[in-house]
KEMIMAR-492208 format. One line per 3 residues: number of its first residue (from 1); their letters; for each residue x, y negated, z negated of N, C-alpha, C. Coordinates in steps of 0.1 Angstrom, whole numbers. Last residue first. Layout:
N
NUM> a> X/Y/Z/X/Y/Z/X/Y/Z ~ ...
***
This chain:
311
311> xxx> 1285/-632/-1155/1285/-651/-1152/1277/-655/-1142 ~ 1288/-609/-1150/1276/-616/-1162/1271/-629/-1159 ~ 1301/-606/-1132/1287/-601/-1132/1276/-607/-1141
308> xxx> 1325/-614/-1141/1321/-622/-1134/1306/-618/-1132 ~ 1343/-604/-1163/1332/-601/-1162/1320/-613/-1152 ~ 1363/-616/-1164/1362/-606/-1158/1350/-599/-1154
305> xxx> 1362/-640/-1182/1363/-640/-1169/1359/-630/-1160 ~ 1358/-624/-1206/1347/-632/-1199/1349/-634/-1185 ~ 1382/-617/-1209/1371/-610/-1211/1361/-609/-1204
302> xxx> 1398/-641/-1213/1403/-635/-1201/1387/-624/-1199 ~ 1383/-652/-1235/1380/-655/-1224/1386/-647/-1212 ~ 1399/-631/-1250/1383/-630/-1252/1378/-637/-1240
299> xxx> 1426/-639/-1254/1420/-624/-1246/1406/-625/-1242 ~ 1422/-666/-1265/1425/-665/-1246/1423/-647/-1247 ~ 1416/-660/-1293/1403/-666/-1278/1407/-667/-1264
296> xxx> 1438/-649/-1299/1425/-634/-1295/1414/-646/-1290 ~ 1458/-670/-1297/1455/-657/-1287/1446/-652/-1287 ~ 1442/-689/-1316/1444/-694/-1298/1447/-681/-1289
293> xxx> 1441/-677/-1342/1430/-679/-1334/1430/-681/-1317 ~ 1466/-650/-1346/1457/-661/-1349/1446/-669/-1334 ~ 1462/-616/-1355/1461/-620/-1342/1455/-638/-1344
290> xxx> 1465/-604/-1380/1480/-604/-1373/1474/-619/-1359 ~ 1454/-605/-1413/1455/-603/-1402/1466/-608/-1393 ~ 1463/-580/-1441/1470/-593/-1431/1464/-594/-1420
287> xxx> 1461/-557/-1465/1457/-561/-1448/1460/-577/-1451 ~ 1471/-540/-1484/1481/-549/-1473/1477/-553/-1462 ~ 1455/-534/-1504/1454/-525/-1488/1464/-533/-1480
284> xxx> 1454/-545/-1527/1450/-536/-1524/1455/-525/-1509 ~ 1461/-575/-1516/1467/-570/-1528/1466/-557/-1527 ~ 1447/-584/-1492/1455/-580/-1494/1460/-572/-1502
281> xxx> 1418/-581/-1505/1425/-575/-1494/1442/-572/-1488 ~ 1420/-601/-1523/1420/-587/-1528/1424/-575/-1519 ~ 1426/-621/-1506/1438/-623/-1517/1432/-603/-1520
278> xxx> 1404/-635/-1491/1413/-623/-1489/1426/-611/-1499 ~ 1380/-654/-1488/1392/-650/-1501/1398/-638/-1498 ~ 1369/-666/-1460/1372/-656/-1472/1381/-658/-1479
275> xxx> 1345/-694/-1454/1359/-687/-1453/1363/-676/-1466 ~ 1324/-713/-1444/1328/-703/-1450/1340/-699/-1440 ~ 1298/-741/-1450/1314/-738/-1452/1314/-724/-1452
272> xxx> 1272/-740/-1445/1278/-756/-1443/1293/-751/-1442 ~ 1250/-720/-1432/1259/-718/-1442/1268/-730/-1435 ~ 1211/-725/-1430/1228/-723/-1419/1239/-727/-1427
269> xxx> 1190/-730/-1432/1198/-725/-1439/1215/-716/-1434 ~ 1175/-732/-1402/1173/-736/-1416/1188/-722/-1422 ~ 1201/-749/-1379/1190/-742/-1380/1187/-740/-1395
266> xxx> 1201/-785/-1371/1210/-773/-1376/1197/-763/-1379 ~ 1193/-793/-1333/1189/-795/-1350/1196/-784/-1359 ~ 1221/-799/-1312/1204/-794/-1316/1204/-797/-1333
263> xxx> 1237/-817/-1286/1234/-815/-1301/1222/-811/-1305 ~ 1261/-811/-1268/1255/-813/-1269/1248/-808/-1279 ~ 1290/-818/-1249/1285/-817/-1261/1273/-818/-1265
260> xxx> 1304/-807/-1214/1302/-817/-1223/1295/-810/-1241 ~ 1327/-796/-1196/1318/-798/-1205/1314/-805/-1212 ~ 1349/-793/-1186/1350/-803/-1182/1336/-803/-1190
257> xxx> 1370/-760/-1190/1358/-767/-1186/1360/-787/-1187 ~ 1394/-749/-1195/1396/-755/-1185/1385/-761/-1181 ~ 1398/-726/-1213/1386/-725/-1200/1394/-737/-1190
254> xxx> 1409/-743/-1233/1416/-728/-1228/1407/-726/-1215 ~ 1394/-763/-1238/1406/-765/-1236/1414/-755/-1225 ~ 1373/-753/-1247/1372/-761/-1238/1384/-767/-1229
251> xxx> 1382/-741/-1270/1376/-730/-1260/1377/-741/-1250 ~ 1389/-765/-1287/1397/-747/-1280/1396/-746/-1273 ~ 1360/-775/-1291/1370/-783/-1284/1384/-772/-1277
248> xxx> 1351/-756/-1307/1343/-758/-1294/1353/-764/-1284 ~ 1365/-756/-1325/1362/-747/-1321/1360/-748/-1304 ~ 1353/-782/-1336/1373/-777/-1332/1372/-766/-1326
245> xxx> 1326/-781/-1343/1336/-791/-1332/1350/-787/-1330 ~ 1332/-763/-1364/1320/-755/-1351/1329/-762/-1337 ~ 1361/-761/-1378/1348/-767/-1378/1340/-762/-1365
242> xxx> 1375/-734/-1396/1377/-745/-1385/1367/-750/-1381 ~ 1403/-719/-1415/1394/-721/-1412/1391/-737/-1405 ~ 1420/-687/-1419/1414/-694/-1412/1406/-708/-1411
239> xxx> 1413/-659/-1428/1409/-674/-1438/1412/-684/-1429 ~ 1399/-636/-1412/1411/-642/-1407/1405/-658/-1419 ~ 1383/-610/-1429/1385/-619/-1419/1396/-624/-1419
236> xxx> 1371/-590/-1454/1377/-584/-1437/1377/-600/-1432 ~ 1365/-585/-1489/1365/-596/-1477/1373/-587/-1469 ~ 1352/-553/-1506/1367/-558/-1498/1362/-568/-1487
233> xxx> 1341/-541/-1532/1338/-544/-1522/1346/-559/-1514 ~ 1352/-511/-1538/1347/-523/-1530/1340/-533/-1542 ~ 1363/-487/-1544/1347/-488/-1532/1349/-501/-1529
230> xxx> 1398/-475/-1541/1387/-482/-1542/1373/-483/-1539 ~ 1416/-463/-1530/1404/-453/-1542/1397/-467/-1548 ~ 1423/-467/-1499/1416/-474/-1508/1413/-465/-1516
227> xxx> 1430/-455/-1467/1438/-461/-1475/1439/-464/-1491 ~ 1407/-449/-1455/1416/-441/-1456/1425/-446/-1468 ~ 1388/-474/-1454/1383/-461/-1455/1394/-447/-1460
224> xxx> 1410/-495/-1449/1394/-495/-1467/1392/-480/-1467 ~ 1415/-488/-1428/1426/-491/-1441/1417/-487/-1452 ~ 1396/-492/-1411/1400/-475/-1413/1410/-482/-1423
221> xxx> 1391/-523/-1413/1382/-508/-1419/1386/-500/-1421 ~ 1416/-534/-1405/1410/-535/-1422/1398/-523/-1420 ~ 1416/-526/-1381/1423/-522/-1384/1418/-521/-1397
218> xxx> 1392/-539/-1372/1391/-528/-1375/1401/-519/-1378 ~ 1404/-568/-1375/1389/-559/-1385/1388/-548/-1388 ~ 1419/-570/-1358/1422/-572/-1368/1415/-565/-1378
215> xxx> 1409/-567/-1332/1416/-553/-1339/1421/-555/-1352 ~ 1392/-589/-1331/1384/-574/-1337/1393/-569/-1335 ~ 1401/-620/-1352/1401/-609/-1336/1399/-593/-1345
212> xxx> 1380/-637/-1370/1386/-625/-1370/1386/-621/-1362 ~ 1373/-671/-1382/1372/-664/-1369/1384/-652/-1370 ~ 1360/-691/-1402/1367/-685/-1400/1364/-671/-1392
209> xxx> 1340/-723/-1398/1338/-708/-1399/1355/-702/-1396 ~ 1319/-751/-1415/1331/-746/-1407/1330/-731/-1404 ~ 1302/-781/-1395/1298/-765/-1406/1311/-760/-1405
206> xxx> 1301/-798/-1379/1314/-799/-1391/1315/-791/-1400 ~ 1283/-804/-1359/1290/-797/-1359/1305/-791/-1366 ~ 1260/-817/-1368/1270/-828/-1364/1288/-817/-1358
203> xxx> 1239/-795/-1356/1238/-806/-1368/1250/-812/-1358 ~ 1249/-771/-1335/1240/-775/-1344/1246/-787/-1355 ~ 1261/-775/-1300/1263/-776/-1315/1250/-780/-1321
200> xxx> 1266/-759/-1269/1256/-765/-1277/1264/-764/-1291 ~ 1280/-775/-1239/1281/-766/-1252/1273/-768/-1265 ~ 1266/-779/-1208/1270/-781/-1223/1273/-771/-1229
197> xxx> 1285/-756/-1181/1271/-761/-1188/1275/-767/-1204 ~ 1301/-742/-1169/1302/-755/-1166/1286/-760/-1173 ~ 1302/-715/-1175/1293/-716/-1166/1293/-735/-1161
194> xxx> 1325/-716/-1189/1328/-713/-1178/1313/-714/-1170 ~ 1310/-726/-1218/1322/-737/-1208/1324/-730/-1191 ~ 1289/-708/-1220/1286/-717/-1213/1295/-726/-1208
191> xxx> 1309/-688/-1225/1301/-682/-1215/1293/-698/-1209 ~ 1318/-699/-1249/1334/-694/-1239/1319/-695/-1229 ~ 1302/-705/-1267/1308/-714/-1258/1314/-714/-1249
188> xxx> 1289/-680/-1268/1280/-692/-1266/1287/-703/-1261 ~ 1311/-667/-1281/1306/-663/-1270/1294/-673/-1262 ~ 1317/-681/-1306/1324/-678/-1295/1320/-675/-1284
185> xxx> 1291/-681/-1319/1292/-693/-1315/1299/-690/-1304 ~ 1263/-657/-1304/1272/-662/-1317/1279/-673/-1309 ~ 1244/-649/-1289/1236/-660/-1299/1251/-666/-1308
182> xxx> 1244/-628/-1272/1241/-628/-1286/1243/-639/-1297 ~ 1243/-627/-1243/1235/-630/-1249/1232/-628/-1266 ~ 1272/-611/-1239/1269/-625/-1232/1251/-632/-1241
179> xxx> 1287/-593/-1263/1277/-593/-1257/1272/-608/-1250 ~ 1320/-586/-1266/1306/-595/-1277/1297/-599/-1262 ~ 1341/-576/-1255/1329/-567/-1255/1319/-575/-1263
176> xxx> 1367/-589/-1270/1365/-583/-1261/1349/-579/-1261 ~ 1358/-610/-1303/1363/-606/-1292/1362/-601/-1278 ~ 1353/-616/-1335/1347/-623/-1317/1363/-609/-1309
173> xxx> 1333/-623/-1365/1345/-614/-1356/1341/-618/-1340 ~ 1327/-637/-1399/1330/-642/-1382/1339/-632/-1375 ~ 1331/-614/-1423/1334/-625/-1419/1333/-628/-1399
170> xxx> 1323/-582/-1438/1331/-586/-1428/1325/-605/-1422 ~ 1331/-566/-1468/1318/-579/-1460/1322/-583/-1455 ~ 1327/-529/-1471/1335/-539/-1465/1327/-552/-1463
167> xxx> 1329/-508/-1493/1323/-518/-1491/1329/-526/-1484 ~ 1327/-470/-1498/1339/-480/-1493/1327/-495/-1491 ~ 1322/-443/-1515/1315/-455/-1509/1329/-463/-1507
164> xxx> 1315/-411/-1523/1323/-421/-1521/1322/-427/-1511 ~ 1287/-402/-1548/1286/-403/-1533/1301/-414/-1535 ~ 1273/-399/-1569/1287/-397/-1570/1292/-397/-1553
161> xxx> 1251/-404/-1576/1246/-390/-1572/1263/-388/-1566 ~ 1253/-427/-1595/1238/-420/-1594/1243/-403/-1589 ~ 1269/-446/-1585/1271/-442/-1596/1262/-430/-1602
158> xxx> 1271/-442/-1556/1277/-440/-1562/1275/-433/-1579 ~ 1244/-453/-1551/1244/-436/-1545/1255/-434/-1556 ~ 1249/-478/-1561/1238/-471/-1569/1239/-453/-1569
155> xxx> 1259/-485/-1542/1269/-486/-1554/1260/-476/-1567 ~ 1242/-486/-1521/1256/-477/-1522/1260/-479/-1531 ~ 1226/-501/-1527/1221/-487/-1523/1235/-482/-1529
152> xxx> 1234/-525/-1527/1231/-527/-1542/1230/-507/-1538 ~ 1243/-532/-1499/1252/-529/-1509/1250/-525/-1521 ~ 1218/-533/-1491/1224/-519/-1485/1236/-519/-1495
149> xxx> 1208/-561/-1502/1203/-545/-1511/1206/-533/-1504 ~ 1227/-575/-1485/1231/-572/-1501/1221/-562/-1506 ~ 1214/-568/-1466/1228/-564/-1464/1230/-564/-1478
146> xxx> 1193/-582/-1464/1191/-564/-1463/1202/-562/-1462 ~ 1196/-605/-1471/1188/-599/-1480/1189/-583/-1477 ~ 1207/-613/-1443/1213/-614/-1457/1207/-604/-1469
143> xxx> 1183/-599/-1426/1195/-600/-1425/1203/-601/-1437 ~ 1163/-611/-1438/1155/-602/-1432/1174/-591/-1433 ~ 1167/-639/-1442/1165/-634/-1449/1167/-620/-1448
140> xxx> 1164/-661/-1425/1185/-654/-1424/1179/-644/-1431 ~ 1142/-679/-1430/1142/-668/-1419/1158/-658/-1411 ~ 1138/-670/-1463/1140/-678/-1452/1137/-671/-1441
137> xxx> 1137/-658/-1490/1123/-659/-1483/1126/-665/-1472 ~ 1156/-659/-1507/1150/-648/-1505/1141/-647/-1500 ~ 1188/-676/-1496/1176/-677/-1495/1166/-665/-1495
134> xxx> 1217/-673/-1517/1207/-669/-1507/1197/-674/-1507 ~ 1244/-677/-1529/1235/-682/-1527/1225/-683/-1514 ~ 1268/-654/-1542/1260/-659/-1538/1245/-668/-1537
131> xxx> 1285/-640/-1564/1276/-635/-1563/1264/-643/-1551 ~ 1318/-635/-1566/1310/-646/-1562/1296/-638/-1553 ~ 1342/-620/-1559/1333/-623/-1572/1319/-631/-1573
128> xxx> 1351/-622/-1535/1342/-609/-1542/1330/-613/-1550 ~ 1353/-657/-1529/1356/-643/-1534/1347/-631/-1535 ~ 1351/-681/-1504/1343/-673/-1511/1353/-657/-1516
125> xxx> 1367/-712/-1510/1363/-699/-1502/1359/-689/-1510 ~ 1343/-721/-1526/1350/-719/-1514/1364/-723/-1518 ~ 1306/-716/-1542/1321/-718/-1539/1329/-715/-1526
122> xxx> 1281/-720/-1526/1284/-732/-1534/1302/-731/-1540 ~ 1275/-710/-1497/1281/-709/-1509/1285/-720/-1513 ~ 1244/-700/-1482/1251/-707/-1481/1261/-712/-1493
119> xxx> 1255/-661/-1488/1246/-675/-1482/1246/-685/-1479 ~ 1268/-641/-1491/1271/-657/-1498/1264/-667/-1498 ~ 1261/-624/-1473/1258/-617/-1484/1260/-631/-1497
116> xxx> 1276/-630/-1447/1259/-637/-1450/1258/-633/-1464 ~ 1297/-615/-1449/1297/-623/-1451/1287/-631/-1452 ~ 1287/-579/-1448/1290/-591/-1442/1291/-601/-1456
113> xxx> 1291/-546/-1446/1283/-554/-1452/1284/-569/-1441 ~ 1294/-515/-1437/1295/-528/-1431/1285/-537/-1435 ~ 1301/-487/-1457/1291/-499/-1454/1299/-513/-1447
110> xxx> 1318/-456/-1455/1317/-471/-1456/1309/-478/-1450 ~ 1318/-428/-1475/1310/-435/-1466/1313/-447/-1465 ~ 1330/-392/-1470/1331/-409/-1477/1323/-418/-1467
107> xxx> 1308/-366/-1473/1318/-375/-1467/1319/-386/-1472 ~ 1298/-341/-1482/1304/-349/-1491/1319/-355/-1483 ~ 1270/-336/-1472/1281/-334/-1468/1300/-332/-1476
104> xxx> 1248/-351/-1486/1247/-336/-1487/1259/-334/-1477 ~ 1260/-375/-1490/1258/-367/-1503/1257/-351/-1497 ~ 1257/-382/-1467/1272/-381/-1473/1269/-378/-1483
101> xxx> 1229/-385/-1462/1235/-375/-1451/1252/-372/-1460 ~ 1227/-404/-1476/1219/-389/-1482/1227/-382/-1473 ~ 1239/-424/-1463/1238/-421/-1475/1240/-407/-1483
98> xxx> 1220/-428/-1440/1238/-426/-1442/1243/-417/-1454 ~ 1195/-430/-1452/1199/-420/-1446/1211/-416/-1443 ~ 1203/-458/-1466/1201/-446/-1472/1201/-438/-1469
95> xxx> 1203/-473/-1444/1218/-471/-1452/1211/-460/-1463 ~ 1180/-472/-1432/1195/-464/-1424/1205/-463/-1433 ~ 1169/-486/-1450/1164/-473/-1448/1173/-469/-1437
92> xxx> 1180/-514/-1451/1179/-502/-1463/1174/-487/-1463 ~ 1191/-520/-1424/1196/-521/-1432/1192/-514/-1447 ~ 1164/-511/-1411/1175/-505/-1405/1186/-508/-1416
89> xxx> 1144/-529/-1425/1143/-515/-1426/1156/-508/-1418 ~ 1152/-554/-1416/1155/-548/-1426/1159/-538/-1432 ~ 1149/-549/-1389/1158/-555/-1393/1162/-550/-1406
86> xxx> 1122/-548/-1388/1127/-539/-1383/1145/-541/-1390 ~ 1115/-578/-1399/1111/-564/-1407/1120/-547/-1400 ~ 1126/-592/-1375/1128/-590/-1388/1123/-578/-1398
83> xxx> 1130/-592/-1347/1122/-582/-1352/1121/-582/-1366 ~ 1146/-613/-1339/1136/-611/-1329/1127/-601/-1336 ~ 1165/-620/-1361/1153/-625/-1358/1144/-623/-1349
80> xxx> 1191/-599/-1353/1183/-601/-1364/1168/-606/-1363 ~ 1192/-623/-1326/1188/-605/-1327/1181/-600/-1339 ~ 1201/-641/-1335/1190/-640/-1322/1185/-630/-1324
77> xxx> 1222/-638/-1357/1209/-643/-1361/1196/-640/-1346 ~ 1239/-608/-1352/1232/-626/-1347/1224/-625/-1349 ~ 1233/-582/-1354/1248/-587/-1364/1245/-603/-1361
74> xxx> 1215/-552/-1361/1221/-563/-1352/1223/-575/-1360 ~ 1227/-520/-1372/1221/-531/-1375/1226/-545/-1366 ~ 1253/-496/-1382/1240/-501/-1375/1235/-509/-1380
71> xxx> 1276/-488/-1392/1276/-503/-1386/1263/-506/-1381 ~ 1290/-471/-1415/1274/-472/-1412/1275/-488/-1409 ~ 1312/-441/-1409/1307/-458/-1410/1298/-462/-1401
68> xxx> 1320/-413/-1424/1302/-420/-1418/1307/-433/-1420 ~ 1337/-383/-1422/1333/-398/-1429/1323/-405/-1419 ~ 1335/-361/-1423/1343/-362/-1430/1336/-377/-1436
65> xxx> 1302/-346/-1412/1306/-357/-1409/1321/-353/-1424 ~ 1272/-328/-1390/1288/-325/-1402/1296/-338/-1398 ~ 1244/-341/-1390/1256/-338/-1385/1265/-333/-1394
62> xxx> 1211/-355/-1390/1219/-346/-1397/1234/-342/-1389 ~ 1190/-385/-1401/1197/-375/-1391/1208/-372/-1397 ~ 1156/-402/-1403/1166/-396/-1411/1178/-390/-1394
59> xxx> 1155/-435/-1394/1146/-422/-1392/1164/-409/-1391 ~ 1169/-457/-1387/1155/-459/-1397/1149/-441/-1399 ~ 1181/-450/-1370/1189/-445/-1380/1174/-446/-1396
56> xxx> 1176/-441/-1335/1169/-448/-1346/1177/-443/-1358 ~ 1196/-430/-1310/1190/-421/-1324/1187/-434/-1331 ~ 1218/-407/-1296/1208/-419/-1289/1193/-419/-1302
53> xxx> 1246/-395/-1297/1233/-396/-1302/1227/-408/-1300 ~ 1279/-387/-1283/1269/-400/-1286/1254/-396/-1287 ~ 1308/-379/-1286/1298/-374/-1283/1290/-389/-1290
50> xxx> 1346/-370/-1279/1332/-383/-1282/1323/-375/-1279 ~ 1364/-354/-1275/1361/-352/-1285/1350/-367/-1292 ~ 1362/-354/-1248/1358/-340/-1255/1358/-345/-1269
47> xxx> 1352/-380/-1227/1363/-374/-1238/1356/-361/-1249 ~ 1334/-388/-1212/1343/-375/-1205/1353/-372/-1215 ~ 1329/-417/-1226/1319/-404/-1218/1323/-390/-1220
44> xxx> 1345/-438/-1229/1343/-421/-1238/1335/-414/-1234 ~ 1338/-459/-1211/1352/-452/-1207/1356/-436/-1218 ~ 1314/-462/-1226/1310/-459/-1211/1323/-449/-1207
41> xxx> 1310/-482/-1243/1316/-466/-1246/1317/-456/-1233 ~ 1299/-508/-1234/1310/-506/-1241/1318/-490/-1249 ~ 1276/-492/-1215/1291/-501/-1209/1301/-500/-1220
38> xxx> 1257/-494/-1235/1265/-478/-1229/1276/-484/-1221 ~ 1254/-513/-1262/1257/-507/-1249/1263/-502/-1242 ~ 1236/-526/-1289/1248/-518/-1285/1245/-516/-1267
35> xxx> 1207/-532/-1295/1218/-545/-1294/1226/-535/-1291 ~ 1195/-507/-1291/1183/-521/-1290/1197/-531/-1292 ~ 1208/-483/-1294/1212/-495/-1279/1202/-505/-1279
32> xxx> 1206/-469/-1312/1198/-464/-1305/1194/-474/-1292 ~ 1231/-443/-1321/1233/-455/-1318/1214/-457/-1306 ~ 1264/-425/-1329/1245/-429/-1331/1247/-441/-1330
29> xxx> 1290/-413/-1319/1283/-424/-1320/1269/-424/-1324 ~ 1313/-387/-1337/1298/-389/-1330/1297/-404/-1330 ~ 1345/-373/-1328/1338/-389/-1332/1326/-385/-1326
26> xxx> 1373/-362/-1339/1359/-364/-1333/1349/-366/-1336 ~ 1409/-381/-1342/1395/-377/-1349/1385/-374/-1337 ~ 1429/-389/-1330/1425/-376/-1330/1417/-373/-1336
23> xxx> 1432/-419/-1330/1442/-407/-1338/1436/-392/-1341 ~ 1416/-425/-1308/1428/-425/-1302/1441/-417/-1318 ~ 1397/-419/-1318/1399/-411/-1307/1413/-415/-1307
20> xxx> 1397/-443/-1334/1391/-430/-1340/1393/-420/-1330 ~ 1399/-465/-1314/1409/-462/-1323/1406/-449/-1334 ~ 1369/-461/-1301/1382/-463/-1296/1398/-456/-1304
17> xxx> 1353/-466/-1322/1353/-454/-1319/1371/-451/-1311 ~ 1357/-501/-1329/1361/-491/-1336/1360/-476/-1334 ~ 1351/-505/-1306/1363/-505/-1307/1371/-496/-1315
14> xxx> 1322/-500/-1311/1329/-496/-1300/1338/-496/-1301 ~ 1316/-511/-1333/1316/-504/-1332/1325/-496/-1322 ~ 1317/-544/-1324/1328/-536/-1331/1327/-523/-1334
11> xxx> 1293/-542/-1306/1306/-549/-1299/1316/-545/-1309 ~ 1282/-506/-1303/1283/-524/-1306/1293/-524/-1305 ~ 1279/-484/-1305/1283/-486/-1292/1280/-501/-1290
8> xxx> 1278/-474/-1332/1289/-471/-1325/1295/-477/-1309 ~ 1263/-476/-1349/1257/-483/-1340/1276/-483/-1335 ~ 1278/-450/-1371/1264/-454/-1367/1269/-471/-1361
5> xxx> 1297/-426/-1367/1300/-443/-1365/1285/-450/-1364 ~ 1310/-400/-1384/1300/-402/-1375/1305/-421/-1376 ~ 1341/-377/-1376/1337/-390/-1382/1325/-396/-1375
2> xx> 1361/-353/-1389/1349/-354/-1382/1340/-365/-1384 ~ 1394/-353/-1382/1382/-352/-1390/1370/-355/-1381
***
């Protein structure tokens, strides 16, 4: 098939092209590298059946596509917040051009929603059902707020102009290729334990989070996309779940650092608990994740190590 991947050359994006080549699909990337990078598609260059668009999604674009997953948009709050309004507009005005592009094709489309879409949730673990508690004016806003009105788009394209929609809200993912400067926690700790520098925690560090190795994820996407006469809208993580401090203590462990702890102010509206409800993911699509937390953080730091250039 003919499958576009908007921000294709992000830290899941990328993987997810990987496994789209590797079952014979040809694969466009769009992608316009304000957070993605030509290193993490770098080894698709020379493959006949990758091609890569260097392309703002805020601003329309045309291809023959079977299917369109629409990953554009930066995924840490650092990033998110460096441009907010840009932010936005990448999440409702790229998810509409997705959109329109799979109406006038008539490809199936799946949305990479998230887990922010709960805010910070008053239940737990969080189900589908569970409409959330957001902030519509904070500074997560720009991000949360443009993820649940890319979801309110798609369900709308659906019932409106009959467009097939897939909804995924994907939960904490870490792995191979997460970018040394993006602000998330795994990569914040793994990169400062080997630099032998504190580890930073916000508040008392007892917020919790459930952590998904990315073949786990992206296995759950092409399931949702191929698999599903469902739209959605389908939890993706590992339930899991483990405080910022246990976390931190892992990684400290697995590194071999000698680091210490150290403590900032929690940032505003920073989600106290989350973990998915999976139960529908299962039921539906047999997803399970496979990879628990202690191996896909020793891949992820083997990762790091290797990348001695960064360090």
């Amino acid at each position: 098939m003919k499958v576009i991947v908007t921000g294709g050359a992000g830290f899941v994006g990328s993987h997810l092209c990987d496994r789209l080549i590797e079952q014979g699909h040809e694969v466009l990337c769009i992608d316009d590298f304000s957070t993605g990078s030509r290193e993490n598609i770098a080894h698709l260059a020379d493959h006949p059946h990758f091609d890569v668009f260097d392309h703002d999604v805020t601003f329309p674009y045309f291809a023959p596509a079977d299917r369109i997953y629409n990953l554009a948009c930066p995924a840490s709050p650092i990033h998110y917040q460096r441009d907010p309004i840009k932010t936005i507009l990448t999440n409702v005005q790229g998810t509409i051009h997705g959109l329109e592009l799979a109406h006038r094709t008539g490809a199936r489309f799946l949305q990479a929603s998230t887990s922010e879409v709960y805010g910070d949730p008053d239940v737990h673990p969080q189900p589908e059902s569970y409409w959330g508690n957001v902030n519509p004016i904070g500074p997560r806003a720009c991000y949360d707020e443009g993820k649940r009105s890319a979801e309110t788009l798609c369900f709308d394209f659906h019932r409106q102009a009959k467009v097939d929609i897939r909804v995924a809200r994907i939960f904490n993912t870490y792995g191979p290729r997460m970018a040394i400067d993006d602000g998330r926690v795994v990569s914040n700790f793994i990169v400062q334990a080997l630099r032998g520098e504190p580890l930073t925690i916000y508040g008392e560090g007892q917020q919790t989070r459930s952590f998904c190795y990315v073949d786990d994820l992206v296995r759950g996407l092409m399931c949702l996309m191929e698999d599903s006469s469902e739209a959605g809208p389908f939890n993706f993580g590992n339930p899991g779940e483990y405080t910022i401090r246990e976390l931190a203590e892992i990684i400290r462990r697995l590194t071999s650092s000698s680091s210490s702890l150290v403590k900032r102010p929690l940032p505003a509206d920073d989600p106290r608990q989350r973990q998915p409800d999976i139960s529908r993911a299962r039921r539906a699509l047999g997803f399970s994740p496979t990879v628990d937390l202690h191996e896909g953080l020793k891949r992820t730091v083997t990762y790091f190590v290797s990348r001695t250039d960064l360090l």
